[in-house]
C-alpha positions as CSV (number, residue, x, y, z in Angstrom):
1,X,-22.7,-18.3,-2.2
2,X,-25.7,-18.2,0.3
3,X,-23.4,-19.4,3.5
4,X,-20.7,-16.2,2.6
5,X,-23.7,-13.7,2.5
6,X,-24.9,-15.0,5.9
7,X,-22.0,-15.4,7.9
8,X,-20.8,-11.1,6.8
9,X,-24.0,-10.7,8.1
10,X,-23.9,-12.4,11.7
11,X,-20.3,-11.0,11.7
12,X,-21.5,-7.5,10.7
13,X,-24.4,-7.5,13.5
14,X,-22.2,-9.2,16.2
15,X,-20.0,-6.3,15.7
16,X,-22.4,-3.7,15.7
17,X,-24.4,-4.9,18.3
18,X,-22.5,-4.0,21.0
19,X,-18.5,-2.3,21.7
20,X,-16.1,-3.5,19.6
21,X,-12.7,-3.6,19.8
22,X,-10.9,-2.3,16.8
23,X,-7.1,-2.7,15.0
24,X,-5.3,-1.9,12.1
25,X,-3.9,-5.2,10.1
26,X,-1.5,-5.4,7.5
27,X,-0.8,-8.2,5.0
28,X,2.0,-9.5,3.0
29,X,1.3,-12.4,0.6
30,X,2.4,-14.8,-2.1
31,X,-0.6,-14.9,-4.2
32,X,-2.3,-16.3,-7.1
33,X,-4.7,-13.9,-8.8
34,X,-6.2,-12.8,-12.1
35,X,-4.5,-15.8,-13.8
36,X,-1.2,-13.9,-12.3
37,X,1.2,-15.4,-9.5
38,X,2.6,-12.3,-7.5
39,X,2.3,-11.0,-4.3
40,X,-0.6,-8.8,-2.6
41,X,0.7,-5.8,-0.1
42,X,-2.5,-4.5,1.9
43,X,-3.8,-2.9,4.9
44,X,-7.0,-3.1,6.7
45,X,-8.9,-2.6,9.9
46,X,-10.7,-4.9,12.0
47,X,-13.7,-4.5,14.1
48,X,-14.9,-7.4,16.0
49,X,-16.1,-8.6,19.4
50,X,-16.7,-12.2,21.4
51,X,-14.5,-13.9,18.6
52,X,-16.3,-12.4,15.4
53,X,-14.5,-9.9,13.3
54,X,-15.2,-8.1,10.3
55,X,-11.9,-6.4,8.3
56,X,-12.4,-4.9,5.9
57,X,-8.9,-4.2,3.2
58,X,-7.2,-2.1,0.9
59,X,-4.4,-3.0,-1.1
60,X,-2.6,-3.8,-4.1
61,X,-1.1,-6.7,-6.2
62,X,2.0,-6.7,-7.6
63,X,3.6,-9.3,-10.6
64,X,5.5,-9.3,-13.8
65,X,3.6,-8.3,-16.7
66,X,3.3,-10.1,-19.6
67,X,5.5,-7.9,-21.6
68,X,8.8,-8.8,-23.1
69,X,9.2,-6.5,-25.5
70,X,12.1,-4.6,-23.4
71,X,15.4,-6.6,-22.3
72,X,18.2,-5.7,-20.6
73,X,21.1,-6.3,-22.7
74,X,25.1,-6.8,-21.3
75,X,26.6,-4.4,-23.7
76,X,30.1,-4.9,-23.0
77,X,29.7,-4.8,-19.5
78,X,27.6,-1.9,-19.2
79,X,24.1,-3.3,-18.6
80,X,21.3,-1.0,-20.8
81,X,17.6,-1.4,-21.6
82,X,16.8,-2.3,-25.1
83,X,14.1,-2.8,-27.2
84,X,14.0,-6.0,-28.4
85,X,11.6,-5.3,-31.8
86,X,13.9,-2.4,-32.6
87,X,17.0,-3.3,-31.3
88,X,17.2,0.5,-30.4
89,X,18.2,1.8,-26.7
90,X,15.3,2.6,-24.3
91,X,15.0,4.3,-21.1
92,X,15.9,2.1,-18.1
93,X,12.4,2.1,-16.5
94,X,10.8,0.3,-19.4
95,X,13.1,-2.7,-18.4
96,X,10.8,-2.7,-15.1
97,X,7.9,-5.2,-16.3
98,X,6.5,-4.7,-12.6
99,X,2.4,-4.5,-13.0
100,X,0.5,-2.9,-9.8
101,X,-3.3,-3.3,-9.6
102,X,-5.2,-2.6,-6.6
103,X,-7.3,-4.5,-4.9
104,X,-10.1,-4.2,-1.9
105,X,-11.0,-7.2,0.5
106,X,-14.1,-7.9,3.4
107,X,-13.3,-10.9,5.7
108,X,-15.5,-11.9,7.8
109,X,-14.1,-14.4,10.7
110,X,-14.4,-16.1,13.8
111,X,-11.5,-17.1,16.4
112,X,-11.3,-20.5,17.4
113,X,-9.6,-20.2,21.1
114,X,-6.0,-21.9,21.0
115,X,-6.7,-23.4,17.3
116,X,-7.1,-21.1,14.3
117,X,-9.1,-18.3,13.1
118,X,-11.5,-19.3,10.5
119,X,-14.0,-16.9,7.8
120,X,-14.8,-16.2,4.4
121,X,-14.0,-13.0,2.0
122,X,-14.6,-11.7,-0.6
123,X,-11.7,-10.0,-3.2
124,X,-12.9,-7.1,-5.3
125,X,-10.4,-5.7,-8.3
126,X,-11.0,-4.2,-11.6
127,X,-11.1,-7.9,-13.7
128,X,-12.6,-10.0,-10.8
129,X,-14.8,-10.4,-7.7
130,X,-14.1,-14.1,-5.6
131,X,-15.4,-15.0,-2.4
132,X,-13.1,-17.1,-0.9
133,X,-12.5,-19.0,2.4
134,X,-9.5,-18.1,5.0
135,X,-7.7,-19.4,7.7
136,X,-5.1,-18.4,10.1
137,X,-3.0,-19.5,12.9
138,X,-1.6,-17.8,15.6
139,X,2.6,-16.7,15.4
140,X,2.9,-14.6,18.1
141,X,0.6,-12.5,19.5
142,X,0.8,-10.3,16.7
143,X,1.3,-12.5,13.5
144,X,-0.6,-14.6,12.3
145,X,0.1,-17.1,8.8
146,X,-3.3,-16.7,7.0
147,X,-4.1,-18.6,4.0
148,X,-6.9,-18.0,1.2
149,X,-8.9,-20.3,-1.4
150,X,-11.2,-19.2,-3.9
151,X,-12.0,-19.8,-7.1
152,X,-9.1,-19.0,-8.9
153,X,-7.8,-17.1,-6.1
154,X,-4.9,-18.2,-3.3
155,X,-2.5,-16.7,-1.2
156,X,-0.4,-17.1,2.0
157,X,1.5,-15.1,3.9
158,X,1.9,-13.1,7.3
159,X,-0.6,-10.9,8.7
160,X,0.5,-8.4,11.4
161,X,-1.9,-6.4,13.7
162,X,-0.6,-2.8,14.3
């Protein structure tokens, strides 16, 4: 836990010790999370000079929630939510099981020139707090695929600098 402490903290004063140069990220990810697989949709922005960069993220996790209770049900071709205790006819959006919980993010990374980017982070939502470690590799100049890994936590998809 000690080495994720120091290196947001030589990323944080590299940063603020001098001009940094500055852009808005977004991320789209297949993820892990709160004993959930779903995806994460978030956006950050990135301040960072001389390779280091510190981004910190907003964002929010969407997967299927855990309740069945509502089905849709092929009533003679005319496809209707149902409640499956009652057998009664409910309203169409409580077929949508879709859970959204929002998340926040700090990365802090270093660039490896022509090989990968490389950092730790730290995931903050309502149920849990992970640190985890990160890497990404270069797409286009733009795009990146980034991967996670923390305790419980992991994810992979794009990044995209704006």
């Amino acid at each position: 836990m000690r080495s994720y402490r120091l290196a947001a903290l030589a990323a944080a004063l590299t940063c603020l010790s001098a001009p940094a140069a500055a852009q808005l990220t977004a991320e789209a990810n297949g993820a892990r999370a709160e004993d959930h697989w779903g995806g994460e949709l978030g956006v950050g922005y990135g301040l960072g000079m001389a390779g280091f960069k510190l981004t910190p993220m907003v964002g929010a996790f969407l997967y299927a929630g855990d309740t069945d209770r509502y089905v849709r049900d092929d009533n003679g071709g005319n496809a209707r939510c149902r409640d499956s205790a009652t057998g009664r006819y409910a309203d169409d959006d409580r077929c949508d099981n879709t859970v959204v919980k929002p998340y926040a993010k700090l990365e802090a990374t270093y660039a490896v020139p022509l090989v990968a980017t490389l950092g730790a982070g730290l995931r903050v939502s309502e149920a849990d707090t992970t640190p985890y470690g990160t890497v990404a590799f270069t797409l286009a100049p733009l795009v990146k695929l980034k991967g996670n890994v923390g305790d419980g936590y992991y994810a992979l998809g794009l990044r995209v600098g704006l």
